[in-house]
VEXTOR-192428 format. One record per residue (C-alpha): residue in one letter; x, z, y. Coordinates in steps of 0.02 Angstrom, whole numbers, padded with zeros to 5 digits, always signed. Last residue first. Example, Ala and Ser with C-alpha at 12.3 -4.5 7.8 and 13.67 -1.06 7.14 Angstrom:
% VEXTOR-192428
S+00684+00357-00053 A+00615+00390-00225 
//
This chain:
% VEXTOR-192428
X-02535+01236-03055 X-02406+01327-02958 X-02263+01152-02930 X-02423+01048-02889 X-02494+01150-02765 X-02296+01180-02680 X-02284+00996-02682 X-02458+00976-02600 X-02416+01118-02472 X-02276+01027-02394 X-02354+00863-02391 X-02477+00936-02286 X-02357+01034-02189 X-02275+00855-02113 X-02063+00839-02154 X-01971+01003-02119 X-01849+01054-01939 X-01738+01196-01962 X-01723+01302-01829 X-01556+01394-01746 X-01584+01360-01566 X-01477+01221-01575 X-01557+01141-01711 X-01720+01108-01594 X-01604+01064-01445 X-01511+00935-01550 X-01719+00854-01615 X-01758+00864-01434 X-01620+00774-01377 X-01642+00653-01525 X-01807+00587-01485 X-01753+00575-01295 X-01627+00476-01346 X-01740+00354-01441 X-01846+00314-01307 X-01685+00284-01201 X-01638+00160-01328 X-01813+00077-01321 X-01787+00070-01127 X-01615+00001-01134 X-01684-00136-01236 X-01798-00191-01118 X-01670-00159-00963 X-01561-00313-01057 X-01454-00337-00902 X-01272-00335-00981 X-01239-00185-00876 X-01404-00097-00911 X-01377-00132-01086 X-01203-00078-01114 X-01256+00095-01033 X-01402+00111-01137 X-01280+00085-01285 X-01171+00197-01229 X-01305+00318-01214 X-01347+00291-01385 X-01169+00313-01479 X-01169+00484-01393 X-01336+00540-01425 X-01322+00476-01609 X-01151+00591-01611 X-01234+00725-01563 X-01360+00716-01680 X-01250+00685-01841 X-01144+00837-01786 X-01282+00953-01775 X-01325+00890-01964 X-01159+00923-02045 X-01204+01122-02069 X-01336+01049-02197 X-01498+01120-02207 X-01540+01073-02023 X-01663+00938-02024 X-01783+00897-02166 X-01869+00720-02197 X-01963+00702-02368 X-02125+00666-02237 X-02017+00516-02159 X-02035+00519-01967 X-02147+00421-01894 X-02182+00219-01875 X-02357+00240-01907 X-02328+00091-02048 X-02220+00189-02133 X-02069+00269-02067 X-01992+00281-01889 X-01878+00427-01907 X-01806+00384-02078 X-01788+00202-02025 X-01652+00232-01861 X-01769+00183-01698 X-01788+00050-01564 X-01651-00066-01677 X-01719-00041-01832 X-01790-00229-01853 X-01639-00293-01766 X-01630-00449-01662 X-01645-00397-01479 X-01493-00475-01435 X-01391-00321-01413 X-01483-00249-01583 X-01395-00377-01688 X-01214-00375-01696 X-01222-00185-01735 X-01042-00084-01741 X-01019+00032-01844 X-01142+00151-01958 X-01171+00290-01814 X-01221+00164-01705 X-01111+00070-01587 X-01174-00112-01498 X-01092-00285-01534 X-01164-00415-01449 X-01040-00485-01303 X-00867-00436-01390 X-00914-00437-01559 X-01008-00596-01563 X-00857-00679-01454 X-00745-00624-01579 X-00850-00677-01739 X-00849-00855-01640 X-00684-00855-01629 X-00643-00805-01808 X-00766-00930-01860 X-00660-01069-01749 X-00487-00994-01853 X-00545-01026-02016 X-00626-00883-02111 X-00614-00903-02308 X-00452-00968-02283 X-00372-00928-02104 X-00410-00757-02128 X-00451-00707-02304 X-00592-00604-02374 X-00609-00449-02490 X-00758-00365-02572 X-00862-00229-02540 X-01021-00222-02627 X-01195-00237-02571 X-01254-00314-02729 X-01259-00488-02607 X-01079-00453-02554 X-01037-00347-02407 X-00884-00414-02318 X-00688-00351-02295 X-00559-00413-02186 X-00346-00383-02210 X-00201-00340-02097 X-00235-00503-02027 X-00402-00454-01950 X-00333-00294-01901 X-00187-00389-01789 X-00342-00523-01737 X-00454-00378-01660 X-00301-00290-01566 X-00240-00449-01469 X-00424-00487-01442 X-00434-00285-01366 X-00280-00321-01268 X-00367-00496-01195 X-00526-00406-01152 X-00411-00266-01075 X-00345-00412-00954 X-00533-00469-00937 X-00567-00284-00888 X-00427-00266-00770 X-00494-00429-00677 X-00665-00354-00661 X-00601-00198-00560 X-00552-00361-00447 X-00726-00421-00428 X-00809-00256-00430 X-00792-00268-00229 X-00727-00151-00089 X-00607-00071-00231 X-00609+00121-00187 X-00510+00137-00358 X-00608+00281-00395 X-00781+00185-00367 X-00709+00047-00459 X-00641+00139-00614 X-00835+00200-00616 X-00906+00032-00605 X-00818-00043-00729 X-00825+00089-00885 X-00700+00225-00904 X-00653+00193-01106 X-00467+00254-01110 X-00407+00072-01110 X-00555+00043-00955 X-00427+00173-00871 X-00258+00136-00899 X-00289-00064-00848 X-00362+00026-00674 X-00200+00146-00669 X-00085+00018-00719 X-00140-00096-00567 X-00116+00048-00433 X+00041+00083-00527 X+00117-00105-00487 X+00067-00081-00300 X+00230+00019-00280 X+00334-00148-00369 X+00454-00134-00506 X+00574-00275-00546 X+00604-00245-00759 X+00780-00321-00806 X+00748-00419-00928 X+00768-00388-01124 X+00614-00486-01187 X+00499-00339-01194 X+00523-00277-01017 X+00701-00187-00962 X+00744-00039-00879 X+00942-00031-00882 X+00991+00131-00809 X+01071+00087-00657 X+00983-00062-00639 X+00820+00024-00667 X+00848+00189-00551 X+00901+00042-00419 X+00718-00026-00433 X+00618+00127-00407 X+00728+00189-00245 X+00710+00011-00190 X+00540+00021-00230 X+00514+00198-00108 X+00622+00148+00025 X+00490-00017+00031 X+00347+00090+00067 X+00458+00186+00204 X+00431+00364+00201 X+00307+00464+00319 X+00337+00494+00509 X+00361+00642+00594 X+00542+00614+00632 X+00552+00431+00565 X+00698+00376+00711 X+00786+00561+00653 X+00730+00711+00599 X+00599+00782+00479 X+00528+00633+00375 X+00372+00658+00295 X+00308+00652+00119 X+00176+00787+00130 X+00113+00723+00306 X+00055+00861+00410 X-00004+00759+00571 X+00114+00849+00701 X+00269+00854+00570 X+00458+00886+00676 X+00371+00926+00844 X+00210+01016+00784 X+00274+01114+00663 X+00355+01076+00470 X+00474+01174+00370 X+00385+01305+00288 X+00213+01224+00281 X+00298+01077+00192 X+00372+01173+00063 X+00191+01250+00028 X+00120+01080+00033 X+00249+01018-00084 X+00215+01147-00196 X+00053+01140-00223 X+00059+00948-00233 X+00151+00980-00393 X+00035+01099-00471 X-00104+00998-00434 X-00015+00859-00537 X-00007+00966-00694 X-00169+01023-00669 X-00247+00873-00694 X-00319+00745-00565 X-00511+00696-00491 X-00502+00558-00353 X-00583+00576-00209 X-00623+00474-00062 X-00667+00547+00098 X-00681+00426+00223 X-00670+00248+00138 X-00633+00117+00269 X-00567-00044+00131 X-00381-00033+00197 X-00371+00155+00272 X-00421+00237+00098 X-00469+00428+00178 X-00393+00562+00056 X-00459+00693-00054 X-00359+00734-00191 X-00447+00820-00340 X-00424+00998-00443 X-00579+01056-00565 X-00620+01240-00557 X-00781+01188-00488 X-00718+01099-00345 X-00532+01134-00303 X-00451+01040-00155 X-00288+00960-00105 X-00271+00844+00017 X-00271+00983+00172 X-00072+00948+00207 X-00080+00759+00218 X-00070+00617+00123 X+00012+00475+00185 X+00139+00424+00070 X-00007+00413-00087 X-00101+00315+00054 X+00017+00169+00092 X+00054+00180-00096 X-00109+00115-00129 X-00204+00271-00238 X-00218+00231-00452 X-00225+00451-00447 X-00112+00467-00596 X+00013+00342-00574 X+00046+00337-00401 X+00061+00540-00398 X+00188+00549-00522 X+00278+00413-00409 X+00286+00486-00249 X+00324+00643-00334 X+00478+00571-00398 X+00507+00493-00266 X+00594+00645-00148 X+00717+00672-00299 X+00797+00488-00308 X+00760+00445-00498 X+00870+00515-00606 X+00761+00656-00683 X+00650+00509-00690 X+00747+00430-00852 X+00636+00441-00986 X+00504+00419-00863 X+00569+00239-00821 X+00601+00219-01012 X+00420+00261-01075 X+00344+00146-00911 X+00441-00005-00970 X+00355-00025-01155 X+00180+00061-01079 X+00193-00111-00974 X+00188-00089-00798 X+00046-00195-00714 X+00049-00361-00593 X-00105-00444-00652 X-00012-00616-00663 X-00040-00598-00868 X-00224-00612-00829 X-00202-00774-00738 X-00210-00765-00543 X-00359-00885-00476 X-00272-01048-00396 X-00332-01064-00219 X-00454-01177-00155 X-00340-01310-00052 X-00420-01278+00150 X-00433-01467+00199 X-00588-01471+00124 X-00689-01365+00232 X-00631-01491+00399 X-00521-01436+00535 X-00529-01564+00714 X-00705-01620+00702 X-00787-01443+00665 X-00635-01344+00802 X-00732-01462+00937 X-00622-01597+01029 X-00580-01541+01215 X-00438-01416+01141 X-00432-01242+01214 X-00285-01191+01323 X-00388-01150+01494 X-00475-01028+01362 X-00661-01057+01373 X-00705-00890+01244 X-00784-01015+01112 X-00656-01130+01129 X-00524-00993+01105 X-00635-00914+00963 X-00635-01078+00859 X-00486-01134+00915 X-00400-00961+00838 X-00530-00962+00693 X-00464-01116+00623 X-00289-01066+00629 X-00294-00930+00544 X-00372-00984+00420 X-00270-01139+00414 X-00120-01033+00370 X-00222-00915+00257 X-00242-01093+00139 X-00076-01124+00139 X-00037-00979+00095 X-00150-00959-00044 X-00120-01141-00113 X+00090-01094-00100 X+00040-00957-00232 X+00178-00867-00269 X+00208-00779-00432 X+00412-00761-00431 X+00468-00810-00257 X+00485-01008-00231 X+00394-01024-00055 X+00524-01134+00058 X+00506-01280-00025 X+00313-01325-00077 X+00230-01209+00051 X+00363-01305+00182 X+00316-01488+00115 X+00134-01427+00113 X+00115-01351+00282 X+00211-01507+00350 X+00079-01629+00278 X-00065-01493+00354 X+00006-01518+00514 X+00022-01713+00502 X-00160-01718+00484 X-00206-01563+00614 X-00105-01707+00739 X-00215-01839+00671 X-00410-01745+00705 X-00380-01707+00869 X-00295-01593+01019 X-00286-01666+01198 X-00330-01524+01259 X-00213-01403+01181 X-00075-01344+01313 X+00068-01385+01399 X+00091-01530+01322 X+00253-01661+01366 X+00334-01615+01216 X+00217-01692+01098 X+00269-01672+00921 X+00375-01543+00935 X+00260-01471+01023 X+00142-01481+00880 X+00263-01401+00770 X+00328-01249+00875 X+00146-01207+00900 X+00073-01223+00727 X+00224-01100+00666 X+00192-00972+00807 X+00015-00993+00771 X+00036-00926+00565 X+00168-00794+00610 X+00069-00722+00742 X-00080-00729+00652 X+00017-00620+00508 X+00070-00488+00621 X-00096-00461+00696 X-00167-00445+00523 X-00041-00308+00483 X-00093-00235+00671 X-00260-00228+00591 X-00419-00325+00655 X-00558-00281+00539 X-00665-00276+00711 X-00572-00153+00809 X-00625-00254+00945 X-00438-00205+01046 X-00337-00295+00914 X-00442-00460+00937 X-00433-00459+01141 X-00245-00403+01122 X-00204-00554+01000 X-00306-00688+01124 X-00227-00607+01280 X-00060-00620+01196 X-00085-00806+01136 X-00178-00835+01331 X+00019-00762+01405 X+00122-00856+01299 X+00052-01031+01311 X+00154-01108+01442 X+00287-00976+01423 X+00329-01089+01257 X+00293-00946+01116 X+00443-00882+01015 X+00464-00756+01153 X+00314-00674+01079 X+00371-00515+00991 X+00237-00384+00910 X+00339-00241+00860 X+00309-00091+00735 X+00374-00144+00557 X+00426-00007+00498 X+00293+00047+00358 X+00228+00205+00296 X+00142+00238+00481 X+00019+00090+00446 X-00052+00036+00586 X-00224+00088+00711 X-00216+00044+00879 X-00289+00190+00974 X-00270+00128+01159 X-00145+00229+01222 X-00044+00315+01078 X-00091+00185+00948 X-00043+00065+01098 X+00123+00143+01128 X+00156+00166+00932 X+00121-00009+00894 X+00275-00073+01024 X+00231-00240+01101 X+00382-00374+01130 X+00355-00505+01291 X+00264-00355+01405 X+00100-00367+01511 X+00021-00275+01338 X+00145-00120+01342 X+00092-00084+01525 X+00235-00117+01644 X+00370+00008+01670 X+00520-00078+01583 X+00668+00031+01625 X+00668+00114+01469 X+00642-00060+01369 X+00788-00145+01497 X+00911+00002+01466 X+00864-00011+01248 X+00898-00197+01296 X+01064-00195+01355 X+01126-00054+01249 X+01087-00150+01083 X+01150-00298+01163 X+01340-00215+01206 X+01287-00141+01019 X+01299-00271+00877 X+01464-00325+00881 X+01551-00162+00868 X+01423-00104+00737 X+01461-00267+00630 X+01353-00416+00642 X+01282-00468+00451 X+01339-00558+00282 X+01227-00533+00142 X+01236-00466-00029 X+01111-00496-00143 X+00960-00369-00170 X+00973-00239-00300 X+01113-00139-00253 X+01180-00197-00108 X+01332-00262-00010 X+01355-00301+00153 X+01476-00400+00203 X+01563-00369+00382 X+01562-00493+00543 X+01637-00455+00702 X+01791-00372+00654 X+01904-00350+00797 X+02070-00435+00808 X+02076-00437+00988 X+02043-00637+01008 X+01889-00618+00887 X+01821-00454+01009 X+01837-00566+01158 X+01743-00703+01051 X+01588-00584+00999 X+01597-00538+01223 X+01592-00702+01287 X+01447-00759+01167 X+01356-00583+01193 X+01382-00621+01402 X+01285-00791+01382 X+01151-00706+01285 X+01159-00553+01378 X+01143-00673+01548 X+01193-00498+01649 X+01095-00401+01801 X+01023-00308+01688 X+01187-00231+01643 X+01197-00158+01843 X+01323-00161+01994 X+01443-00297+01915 X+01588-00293+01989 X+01715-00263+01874 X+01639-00398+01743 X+01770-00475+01635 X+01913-00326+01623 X+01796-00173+01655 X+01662-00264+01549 X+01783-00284+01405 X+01849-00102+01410 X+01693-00026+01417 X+01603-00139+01276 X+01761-00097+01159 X+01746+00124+01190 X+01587+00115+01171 X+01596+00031+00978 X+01717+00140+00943 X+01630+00290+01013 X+01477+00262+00929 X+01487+00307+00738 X+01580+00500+00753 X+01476+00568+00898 X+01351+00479+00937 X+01290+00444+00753 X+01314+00629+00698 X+01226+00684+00837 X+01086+00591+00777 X+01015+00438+00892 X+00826+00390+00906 X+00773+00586+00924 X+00702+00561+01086 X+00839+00679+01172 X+00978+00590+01104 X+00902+00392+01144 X+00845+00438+01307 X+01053+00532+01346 X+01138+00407+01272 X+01031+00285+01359 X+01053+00363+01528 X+01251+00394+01490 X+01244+00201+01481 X+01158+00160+01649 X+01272+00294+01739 X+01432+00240+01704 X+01364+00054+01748 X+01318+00122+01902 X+01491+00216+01947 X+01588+00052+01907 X+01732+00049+01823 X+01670+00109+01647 X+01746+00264+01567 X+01615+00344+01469 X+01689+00476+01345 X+01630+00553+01189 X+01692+00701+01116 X+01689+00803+00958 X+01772+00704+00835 X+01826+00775+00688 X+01659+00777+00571 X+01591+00928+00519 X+01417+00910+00595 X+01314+01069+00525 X+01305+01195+00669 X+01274+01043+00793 X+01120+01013+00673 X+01058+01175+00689 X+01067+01188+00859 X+01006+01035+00919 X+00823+01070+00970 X+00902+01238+01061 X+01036+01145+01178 X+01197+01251+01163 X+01233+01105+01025 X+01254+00998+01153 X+01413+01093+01210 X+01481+01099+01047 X+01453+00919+01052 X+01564+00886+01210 X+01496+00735+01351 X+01639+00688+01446 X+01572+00584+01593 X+01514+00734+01648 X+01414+00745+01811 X+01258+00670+01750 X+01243+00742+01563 X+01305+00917+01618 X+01142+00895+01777 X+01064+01077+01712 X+00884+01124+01788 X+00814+01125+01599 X+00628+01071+01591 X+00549+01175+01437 X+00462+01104+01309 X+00310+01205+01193 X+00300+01175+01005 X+00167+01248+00897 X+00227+01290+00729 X+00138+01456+00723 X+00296+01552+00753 X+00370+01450+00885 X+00469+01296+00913 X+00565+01287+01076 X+00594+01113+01147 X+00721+01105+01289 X+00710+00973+01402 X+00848+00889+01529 X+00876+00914+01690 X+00990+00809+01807 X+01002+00665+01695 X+00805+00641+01775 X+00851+00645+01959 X+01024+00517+01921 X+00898+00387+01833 X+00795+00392+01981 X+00944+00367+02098 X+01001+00228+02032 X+00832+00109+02022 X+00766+00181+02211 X+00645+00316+02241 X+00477+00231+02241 X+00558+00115+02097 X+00620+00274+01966 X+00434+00318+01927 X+00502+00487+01862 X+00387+00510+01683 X+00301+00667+01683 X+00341+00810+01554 X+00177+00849+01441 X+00186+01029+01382 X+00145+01055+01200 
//
């Protein structure tokens, strides 16, 4: 792709650079292999017109197609200002934000010339001699302008309403865009590098510097005009410093300390009014801080499942390690007292740990009517969400897979992905041929349609025009999409709400999914890509709680004991076992009990059984060896037997090694390799007798 240089419009004069470039323009051409070369266009149409026609546009290659499509009845817009330089300040925004994709022809064409049309006539009548918009107090000029439009009759204000969120009450179009024109001139005409600037754009510095974000989410701006100008300046060197380490510094976390020090900030000058710094920092202000912290965690956090500890907590984080590094770095800024004396361990509230029923899964009740009705979810989710459930991936990596995901080992299909939040290169995670036949076909629809302009990085979930061209789907597009299929269809839980999905929900049900279908820990971990076991762990106390569920349901369904014959006879729960032996026989069961081919042994975990290095008939006598009236093989039952002792005994070595009794995993292992070879002895068609001594002796006594 050709790289077209910017005009540096101040060696040449403000004007007249914008007049040089609106007298080309450039033409992308897409060819066969997807590569995309541009073209510089000697044409000045969108300097000398101030009549721009979309059928004239649509002469231009890149919007072809789209001209060929747009159906709607207006096919001009016009740009009628008095003076010659605001004519040509606004064309040159219609004309960056067309040819950068921001704007679709649609929206300049039947959305914008309304709204064009009011900001023309108002600045002709209040502002006729104004040479340039950036010459204009916008916030003083918006104020003028949102009461010109009242005395006109204009709408300034519309409701909007929504599906699953309440309805608000926002700026309409009109309103909105004499400041939306205003500062989309000042960003283009903003040469300085991004990090000089008051508002920081991710995707400059991913392009420049390599800051890495997440390109399923919108939210690409750093602003700091929040910050007294005082301070501004060291908070951006401070955030650049940190984002520039690449030391588990994501723009996410960049976001967040922004939040966190803007709010310290505004309170402590509010405080002391007089500061222009933190100097004169100590030990009382961080008091009254951490009073305000708690008022606001208390009153302003109410969401379902908050923890007003955790944020609290992140809050002085945050803070903490900002003195900490500022007085460590000698920022002019840095308080005199040491971060030690000023923020003490306690202050920090230890955060309440989420209860099992806070582990934010989707019950198998909801999850039968959400695929009940998926033929009615929005199309382009549906994938999205097939692929969520049976891979367990984030959904800021399910919406970033790429074109090369897909791969087939073996005969067996996985997704290989890189897990951006705990740096995994390569992870895969084995899936079904049903799901390999859907990616299939979304990387063959996306080889079709995509090339280096519309889909450089190959996303399967991608975006082909417009302010996302090239970009994947919105995470939060994606849950509103879930959540509006279960209004519209009624998706309830058990107790007849309305279920609230969440994308992160299937990550959960995945884990919970897996220990249910007998996965142990460490490998639902290691397919997770969890950094830690500690939050596998949290699925398996939630399955604990299932199984305990599970145990008392058959316990009141009816238990049965040995007697001292050894027959069967009945007990009752609650009589003949009250409730604290039924806890205890839980806890026995759930720490102790080990599989053999009888049940379940309460012993041999504890190192308690007799039999437990080997099953009596193979350790008999006081030789412990196998019993001389032993044969193997007559019956056709007997390869079963052995495979299932070799499958009930490595699960007990595994149970073993996880519970840290290697002494008993040893004995077991003993005994698996005693039935390996007795399986691969049967296997080859023998049958195996007791000793040939005792052999013979019955066949001497049977002749004589």
């Amino acid at each position: 792709m050709k790289h077209i240089k910017n005009f540096h419009t101040e060696e040449i004069g403000f004007h007249e650079g914008l007049q040089k470039e609106l007298s080309t323009y450039p033409e992308k051409i897409v060819h066969e292999d997807g590569s995309v070369s541009i073209e510089q266009v000697k044409n000045p149409y969108f300097l000398v017109n101030d009549k721009w026609n979309v059928d004239v546009i649509g002469e231009v290659k890149q919007f072809k197609e789209v001209v060929a499509n747009y159906f709607y009845k207006n096919k001009n817009i016009y740009f009628r200002f008095t003076n010659p330089t605001i004519n040509l300040e606004v064309k040159y925004v219609y004309y960056k934000q067309l040819f950068n994709d921001l704007w679709t022809i649609s929206s300049v064409f039947s959305a914008h010339p309304t709204p064009l049309k009011k900001i023309t006539e108002f600045l002709n009548i209040k502002y006729p001699k104004l040479s340039s918009l950036l010459d204009l107090d916008i916030d003083k000029v918006e104020r003028e302008y949102l009461f010109w439009l009242n005395e006109k009759g204009v709408a300034t204000q519309k409701l909007r309403q929504r599906i699953i969120q309440k309805d608000g009450i926002e700026k309409t179009i009109v309103a909105r865009f004499l400041r939306q024109i205003y500062n989309l001139l000042f960003q283009y005409m903003d040469n300085r590098d991004e990090f000089e600037k008051d508002k920081w754009d991710v995707r400059i510095l991913h392009d420049k510097y390599g800051v890495e974000y997440s390109k399923s989410k919108g939210q690409y701006y750093l602003i700091y005009l929040k910050f007294d100008r005082c301070i501004r300046e060291q908070i951006k060197k401070y955030i650049k410093q940190r984002l520039l380490s690449r030391n588990r510094f994501s723009w996410s976390t960049a976001q967040r300390y922004l939040h966190a020090l803007s709010m310290f900030f505004s309170f402590i000058f509010s405080l002391e009014p007089t500061w222009k710094d933190l100097k004169a920092l100590n030990r009382t202000h961080i008091v009254k801080y951490l009073e305000y912290l708690y008022e606001y965690a208390k009153n302003i956090i109410k969401q379902k499942n908050s923890h007003p500890e955790s944020y609290i907590n992140s809050s002085l984080s945050i803070l903490c390690k900002f003195l900490e590094d500022i007085q460590r770095y000698d920022y002019e800024m840095a308080p005199e007292t040491h971060v030690r004396l000023l923020i003490f361990p306690e202050d920090k509230p230890k955060p309440r740990k989420k209860s099992v029923d806070q582990i934010d899964y989707i019950p198998d009740y909801v999850l039968e009517q959400l695929f009940t009705h998926i033929v009615d979810l929005h199309k382009e989710v549906v994938p999205v969400v097939w692929i969520a459930f049976k891979t367990g991936l984030r959904i800021s990596d399910v919406l970033e897979l790429t074109s090369d995901c897909l791969i087939k080992l073996n005969g067996q299909y996985s997704i290989e992905t890189d897990i951006e939040k705990t740096f995994v290169k390569g992870h895969r995670i084995p899936i079904d041929d049903d799901l390999a036949g859907i990616l299939a076909v979304l990387i063959d629809k996306l080889k079709k349609l995509s090339n280096q302009d519309n889909n450089p990085e190959g996303y399967i979930f991608v975006r082909y025009r417009g302010q996302r061209k090239g970009k994947p789907f919105i995470q939060g597009w994606v849950q509103d999409q879930l959540n509006i299929l279960a209004k519209r269809k009624n998706i309830t839980d058990e107790n007849g709400n309305l279920f609230h999905f969440k994308t992160h929900q299937f990550r959960h049900t995945y884990g919970v999914k897996m220990l249910n279908g007998g996965a142990d820990i460490l490998t639902v971990q290691e397919l997770l890509a969890h950094a830690s076991p500690e939050m596998t762990l949290r699925y398996a106390k939630l399955l604990d709680d299932t199984k305990r569920k599970a145990f008392e349901s058959v316990i009141k369904q009816g238990v049965f004991s040995f007697d001292l014959n050894g027959e069967v006879q009945e007990i009752k729960a609650g009589e003949n076992i009250p409730i604290d032996i039924l806890d205890a026989l839980w806890q026995d069961h759930k720490l102790n009990a080990m599989d053999n081919p009888y049940g379940t042994c309460h012993a041999r975990l504890n190192g308690n059984c007799p039999h437990m290095e080997a099953p009596p008939c193979l350790t008999c006598g006081d030789n412990q060896t196998p019993c001389k009236d032993l044969a193997v093989g007559f019956s056709e039952l007997d390869t079963q037997k052995y495979e299932l002792h070799i499958k009930t005994t490595t699960k007990a070595i595994e149970i073993a090694k996880q519970r840290g009794r290697e002494d008993i995993a040893e004995k077991n292992e003993k005994n698996l390799q005693r039935y390996q070879n007795i399986l691969n002895t049967l296997q080859e068609g023998n049958i195996i007798f007791g000793r040939q001594d005792r052999m013979k002796r019955k066949l001497g006594v049977q002749n004589g």
